[in-house]
C-alpha positions in Angstrom: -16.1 -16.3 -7.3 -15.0 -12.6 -7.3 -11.6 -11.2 -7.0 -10.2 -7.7 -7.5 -7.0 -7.0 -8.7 -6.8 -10.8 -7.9 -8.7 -13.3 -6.3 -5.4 -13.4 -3.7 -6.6 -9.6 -2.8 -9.8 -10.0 -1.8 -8.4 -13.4 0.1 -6.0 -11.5 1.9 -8.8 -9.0 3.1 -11.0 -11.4 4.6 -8.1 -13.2 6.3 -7.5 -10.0 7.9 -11.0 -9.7 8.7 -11.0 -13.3 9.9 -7.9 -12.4 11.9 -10.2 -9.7 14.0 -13.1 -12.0 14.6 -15.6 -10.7 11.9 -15.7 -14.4 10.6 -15.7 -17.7 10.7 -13.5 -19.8 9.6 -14.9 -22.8 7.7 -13.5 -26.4 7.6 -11.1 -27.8 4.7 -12.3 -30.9 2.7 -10.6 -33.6 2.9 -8.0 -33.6 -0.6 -9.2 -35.3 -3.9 -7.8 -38.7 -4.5 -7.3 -40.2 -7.9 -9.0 -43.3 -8.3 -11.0 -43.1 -4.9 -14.5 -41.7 -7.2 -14.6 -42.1 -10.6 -17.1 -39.0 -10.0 -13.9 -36.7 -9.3 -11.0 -35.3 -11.3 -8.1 -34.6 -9.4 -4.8 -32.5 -9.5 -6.8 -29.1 -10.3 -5.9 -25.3 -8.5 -9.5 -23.7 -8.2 -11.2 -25.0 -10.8 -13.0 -21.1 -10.7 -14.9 -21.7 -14.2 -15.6 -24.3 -17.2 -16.3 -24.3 -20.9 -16.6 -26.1 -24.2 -14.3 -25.6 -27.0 -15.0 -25.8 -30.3 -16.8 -29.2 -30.8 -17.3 -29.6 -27.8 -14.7 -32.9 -27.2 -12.5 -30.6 -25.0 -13.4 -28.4 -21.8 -11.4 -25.4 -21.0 -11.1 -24.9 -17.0 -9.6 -21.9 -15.6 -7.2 -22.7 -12.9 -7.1 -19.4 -10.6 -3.8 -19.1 -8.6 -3.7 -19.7 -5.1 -3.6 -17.7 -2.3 0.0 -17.1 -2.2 1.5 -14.0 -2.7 5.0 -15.1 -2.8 7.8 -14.3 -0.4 9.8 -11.4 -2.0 12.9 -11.9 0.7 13.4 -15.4 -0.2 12.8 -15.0 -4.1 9.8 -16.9 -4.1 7.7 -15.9 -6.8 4.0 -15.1 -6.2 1.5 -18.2 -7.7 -0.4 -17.8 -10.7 -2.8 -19.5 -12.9 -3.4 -21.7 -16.5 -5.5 -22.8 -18.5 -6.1 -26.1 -18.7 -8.1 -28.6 -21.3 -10.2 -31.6 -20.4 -10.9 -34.4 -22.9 -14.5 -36.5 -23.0 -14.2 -39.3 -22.0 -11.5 -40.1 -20.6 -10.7 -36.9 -18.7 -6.9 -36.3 -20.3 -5.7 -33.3 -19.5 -3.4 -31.1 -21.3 -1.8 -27.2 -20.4 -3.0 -24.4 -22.9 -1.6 -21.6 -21.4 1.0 -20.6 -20.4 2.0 -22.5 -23.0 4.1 -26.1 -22.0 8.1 -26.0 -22.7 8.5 -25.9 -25.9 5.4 -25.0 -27.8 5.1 -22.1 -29.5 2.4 -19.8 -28.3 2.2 -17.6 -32.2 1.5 -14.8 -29.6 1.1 -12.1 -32.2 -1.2 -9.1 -32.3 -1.2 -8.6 -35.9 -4.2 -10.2 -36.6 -6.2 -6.7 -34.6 -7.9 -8.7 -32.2 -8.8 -6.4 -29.0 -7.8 -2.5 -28.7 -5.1 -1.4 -30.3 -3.9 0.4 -26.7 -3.3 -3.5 -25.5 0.6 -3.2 -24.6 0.9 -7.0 -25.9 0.8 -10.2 -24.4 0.4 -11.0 -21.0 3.4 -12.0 -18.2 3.0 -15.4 -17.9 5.0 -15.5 -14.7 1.9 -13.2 -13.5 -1.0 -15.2 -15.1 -4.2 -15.1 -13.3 -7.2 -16.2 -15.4 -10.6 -15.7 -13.6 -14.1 -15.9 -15.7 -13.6 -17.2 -19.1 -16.0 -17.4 -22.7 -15.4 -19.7 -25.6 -17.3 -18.5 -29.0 -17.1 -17.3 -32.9 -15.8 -14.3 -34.2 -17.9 -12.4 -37.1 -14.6 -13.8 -39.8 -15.5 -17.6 -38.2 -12.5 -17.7 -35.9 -13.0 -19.3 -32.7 -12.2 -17.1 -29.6 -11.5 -17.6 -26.2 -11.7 -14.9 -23.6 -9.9 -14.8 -20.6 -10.6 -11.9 -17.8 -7.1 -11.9 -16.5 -5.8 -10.2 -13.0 -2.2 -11.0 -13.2 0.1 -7.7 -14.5 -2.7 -6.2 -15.7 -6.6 -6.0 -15.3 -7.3 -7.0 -18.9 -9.8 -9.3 -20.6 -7.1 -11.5 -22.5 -8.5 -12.7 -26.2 -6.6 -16.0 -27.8 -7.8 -17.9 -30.9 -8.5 -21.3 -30.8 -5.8 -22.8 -33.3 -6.4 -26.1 -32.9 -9.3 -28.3 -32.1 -8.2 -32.1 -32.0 -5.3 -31.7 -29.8 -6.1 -28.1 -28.7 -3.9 -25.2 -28.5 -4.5 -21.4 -27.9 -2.6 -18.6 -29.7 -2.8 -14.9 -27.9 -4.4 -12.5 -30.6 -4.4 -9.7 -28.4 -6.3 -7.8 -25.1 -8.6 -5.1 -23.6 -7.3 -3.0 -21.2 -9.5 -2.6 -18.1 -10.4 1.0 -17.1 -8.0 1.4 -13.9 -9.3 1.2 -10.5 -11.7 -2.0 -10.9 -12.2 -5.3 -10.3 -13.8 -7.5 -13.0 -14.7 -10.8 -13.1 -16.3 -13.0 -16.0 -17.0 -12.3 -19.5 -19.6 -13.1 -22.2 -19.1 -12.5 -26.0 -21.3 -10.7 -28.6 -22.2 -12.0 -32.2 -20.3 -8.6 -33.4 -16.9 -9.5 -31.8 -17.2 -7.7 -28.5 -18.0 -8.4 -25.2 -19.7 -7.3 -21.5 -17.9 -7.8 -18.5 -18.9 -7.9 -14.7 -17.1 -4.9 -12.5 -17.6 -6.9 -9.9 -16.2 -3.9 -6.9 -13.4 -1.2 -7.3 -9.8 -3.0 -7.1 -8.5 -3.8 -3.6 -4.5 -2.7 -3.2 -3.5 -3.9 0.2 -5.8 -3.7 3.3 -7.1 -0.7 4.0 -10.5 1.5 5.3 -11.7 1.6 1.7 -11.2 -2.5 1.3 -13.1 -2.8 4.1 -15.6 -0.7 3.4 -16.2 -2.3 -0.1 -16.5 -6.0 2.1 -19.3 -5.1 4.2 -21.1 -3.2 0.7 -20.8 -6.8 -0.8 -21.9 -8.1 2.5 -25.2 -6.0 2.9 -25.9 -6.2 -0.6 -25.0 -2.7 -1.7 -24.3 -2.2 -4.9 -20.5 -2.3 -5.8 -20.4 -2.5 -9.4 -22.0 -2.9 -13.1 -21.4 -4.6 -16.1 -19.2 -2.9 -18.8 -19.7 -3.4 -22.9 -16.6 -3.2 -25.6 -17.1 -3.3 -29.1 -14.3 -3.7 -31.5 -13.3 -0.2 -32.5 -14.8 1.4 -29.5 -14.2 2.6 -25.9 -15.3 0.5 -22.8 -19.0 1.9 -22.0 -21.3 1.1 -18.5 -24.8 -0.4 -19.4 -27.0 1.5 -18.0 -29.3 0.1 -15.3 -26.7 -2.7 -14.5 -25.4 -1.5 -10.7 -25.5 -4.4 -8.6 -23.8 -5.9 -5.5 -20.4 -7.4 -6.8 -21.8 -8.2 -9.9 -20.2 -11.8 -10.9 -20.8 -14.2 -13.5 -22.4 -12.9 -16.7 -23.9 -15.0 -20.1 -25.3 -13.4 -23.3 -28.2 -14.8 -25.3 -26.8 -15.9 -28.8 -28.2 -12.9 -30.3 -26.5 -11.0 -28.1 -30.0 -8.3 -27.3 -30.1 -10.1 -23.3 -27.7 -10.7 -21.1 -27.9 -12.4 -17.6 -25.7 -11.4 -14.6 -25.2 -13.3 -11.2 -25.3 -10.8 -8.6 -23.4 -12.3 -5.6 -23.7 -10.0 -3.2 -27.3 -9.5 -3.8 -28.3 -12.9 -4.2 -29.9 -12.1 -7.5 -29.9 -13.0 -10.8 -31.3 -10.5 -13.0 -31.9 -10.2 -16.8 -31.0 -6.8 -18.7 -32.5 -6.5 -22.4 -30.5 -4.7 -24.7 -32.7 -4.5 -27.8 -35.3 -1.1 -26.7 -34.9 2.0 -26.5 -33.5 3.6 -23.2 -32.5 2.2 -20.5 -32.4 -1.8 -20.7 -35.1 -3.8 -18.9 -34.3 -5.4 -15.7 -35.9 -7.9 -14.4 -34.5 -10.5 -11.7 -35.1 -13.6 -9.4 -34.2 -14.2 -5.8 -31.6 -17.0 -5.3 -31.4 -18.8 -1.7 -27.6 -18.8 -1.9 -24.7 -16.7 -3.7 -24.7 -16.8 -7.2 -22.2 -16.9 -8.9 -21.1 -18.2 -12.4 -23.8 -19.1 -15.2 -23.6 -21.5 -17.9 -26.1 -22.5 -21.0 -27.9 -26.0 -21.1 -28.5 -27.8 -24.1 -32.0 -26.6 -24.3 -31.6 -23.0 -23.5 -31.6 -22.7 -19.4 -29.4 -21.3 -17.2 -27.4 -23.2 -14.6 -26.0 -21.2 -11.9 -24.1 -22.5 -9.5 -23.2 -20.3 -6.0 -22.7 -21.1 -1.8 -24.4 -21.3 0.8 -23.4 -19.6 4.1 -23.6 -15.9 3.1 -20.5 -13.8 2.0 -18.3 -13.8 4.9 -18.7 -17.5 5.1 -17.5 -17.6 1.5 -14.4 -15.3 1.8 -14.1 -16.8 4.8 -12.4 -19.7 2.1 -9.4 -17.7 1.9 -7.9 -19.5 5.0 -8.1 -23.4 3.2 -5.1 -24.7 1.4 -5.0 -27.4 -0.9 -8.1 -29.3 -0.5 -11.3 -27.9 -0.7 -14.0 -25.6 2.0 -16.6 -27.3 3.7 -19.5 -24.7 3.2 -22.7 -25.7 1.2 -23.3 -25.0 -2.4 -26.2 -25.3 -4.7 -26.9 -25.1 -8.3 -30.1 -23.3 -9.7 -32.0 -24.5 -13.2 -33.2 -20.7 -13.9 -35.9 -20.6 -17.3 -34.3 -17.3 -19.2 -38.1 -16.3 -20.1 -40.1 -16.0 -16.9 -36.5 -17.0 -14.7 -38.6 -19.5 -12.9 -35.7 -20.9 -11.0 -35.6 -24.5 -9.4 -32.8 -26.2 -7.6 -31.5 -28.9 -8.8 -28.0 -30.0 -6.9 -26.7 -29.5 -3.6 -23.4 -30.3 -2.2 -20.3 -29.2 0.0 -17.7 -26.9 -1.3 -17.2 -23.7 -2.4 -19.1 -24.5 -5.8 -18.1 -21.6 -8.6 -19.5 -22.6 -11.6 -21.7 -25.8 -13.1 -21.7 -26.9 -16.8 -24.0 -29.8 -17.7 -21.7 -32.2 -19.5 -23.3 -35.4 -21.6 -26.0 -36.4 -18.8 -24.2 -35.1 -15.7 -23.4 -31.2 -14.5 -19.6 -30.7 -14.0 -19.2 -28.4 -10.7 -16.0 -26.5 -10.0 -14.9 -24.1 -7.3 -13.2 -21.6 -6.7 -11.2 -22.9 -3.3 -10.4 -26.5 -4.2 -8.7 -29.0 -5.9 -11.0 -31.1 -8.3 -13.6 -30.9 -10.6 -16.9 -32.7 -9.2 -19.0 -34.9 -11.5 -22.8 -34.7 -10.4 -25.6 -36.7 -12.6 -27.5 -34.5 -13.9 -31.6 -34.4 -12.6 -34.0 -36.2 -14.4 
């Protein structure tokens, strides 16, 4: 799903919105229980998005923090987020960042990786991963990129140290332009990346937060999608204003990207590779769209809710279980984006990865990871 400055921001607006009757207030799941499904895996924090690592034998999950902004008075801390990695088959589980007592994170920026403006490595008593990507630098390093709300609106780049028993390393970061929102990330084949704006950043409520909720929730357009390139500044692609532009993928060759529009309902395609401005073409989605993921044989999966926006910030009230609103995952063809859908369920469904022969569906209110077979 979206957040701004974090996902706790945009939470704490619509429960202030709930507060004065603008919505509903849906339902919480009943709590994951190891051992009840073998179709489950328990003991997750918002499960907002899903990956492969480097061979594939591990996922990477990132676990958004709560809605809990802490209680300054009492010296409670504000929550925040990890990642986390997910061994096939058997589902063990181990903390990549920040990293577990007494493992070294080799957080270093010597090796260049992001601007040179980055300040160094993130707070991790501030963490807040939202959208991650997983691939291969130009010099054959793997890299995983984090778009990060906590201390900073960054998109966080670590290296991929080690594959068998994984562990991250923090290489360096990209400073957001101030006074945005972002949300997911794709990366190129020439080391750099595009990133969703999803809406301008929320500080507190206010007219102007507000005002940017009912955009998102009439479909205005709130955002775009931003392009770095190592060596360069942070540029807008033109063409690319949509309604809280969310999840984003690239194709490998990095000339077409994809971008979920979740306030518009919309998945639309921009090619990169004319002259001008890129080519936009999209497809209508009955539900709101929200992170995308590659199959195996080149199609999109994207997986969003049902309900309509306020229904879906309308989430921000459920603690520690999951929200009972609808969700549905789309098959969408990257050529003609003949879209077909394939799952349906109940939750606040955030992203869906096909995994082996089933599709792996997370959320972004909730406490497990769902395991759906995948359509014949």
């Amino acid at each position: 799903m979206r957040r701004t400055i974090s996902l706790s921001r945009i939470l704490l607006c619509s429960g202030l919105l709930l507060a004065a009757g603008c919505m509903g207030s849906p339902d919480a799941l009943a709590p994951c229980e190891p051992g009840a499904t073998n179709r489950s895996i328990c003991s997750l924090t918002n499960p907002e998005d899903i990956g492969f690592l480097p061979g594939r034998s591990w996922l990477v999950v990132s676990e958004m923090a709560t809605n809990d902004s802490g209680d300054e008075e009492n010296g409670t801390p504000p929550a925040t987020g990890q990642l986390t990695a997910i061994r096939r088959p058997d589902l063990e589980s181990r903390q990549l960042f920040p990293h577990p007592e007494g493992e070294s994170g080799e957080a270093t920026a010597t090796t260049g990786w992001g601007d040179p403006a980055c300040p160094g490595p993130p707070d991790t008593s501030l963490f807040k991963p939202h959208g991650i990507d997983v691939g291969k630098r130009p010099d054959g390093r793997f890299v995983l990129a984090v778009v990060n709300h906590g201390g900073r609106e960054a998109v966080e780049l670590f290296e991929v140290v080690s594959q068998r028993a994984p562990r991250i390393a923090w290489r360096g970061c990209v400073p957001m332009p101030s006074g945005i929102s972002t949300n997911d990330v794709a990366l190129l084949p020439d080391g750099g990346f595009v990133v969703t704006n999803m809406m301008p950043a929320i500080d507190g409520v206010g007219p102007s937060a507000i005002w940017t909720m009912i955009k998102v929730s009439t479909g205005s357009d709130t955002g775009s999608v931003l392009r770095w390139a190592p060596g360069g500044e942070i540029t807008e692609i033109e063409n690319s204003q949509g309604s809280a532009p969310n999840g984003i993928e690239a194709s490998a060759d990095g000339t077409e990207i994809f971008v979920a529009e979740w306030g518009g309902g919309t998945v639309y395609r921009l090619r990169l590779d004319a002259d001008g401005a890129p080519e936009r073409d999209e497809v209508v989605l009955e539900h709101n769209p929200d992170n995308l993921t590659w199959t195996r044989d080149g199609r999109l999966l994207v997986a969003g809710q049902h309900g309509g926006v306020g229904d879906a910030l309308g989430c921000g009230s459920v603690r520690d279980a999951g929200c009972d609103i609808g969700y549905s995952v789309y098959l969408i063809g990257p050529v003609g984006l003949e879209a077909t859908r394939i799952i349906e369920g109940r939750g606040a469904a955030s992203v869906a990865l096909e995994v082996g022969d089933e599709v792996y569906v997370g959320f972004f209110i909730g406490d497990q990871i769902t395991r759906v077979p995948a359509p014949d």
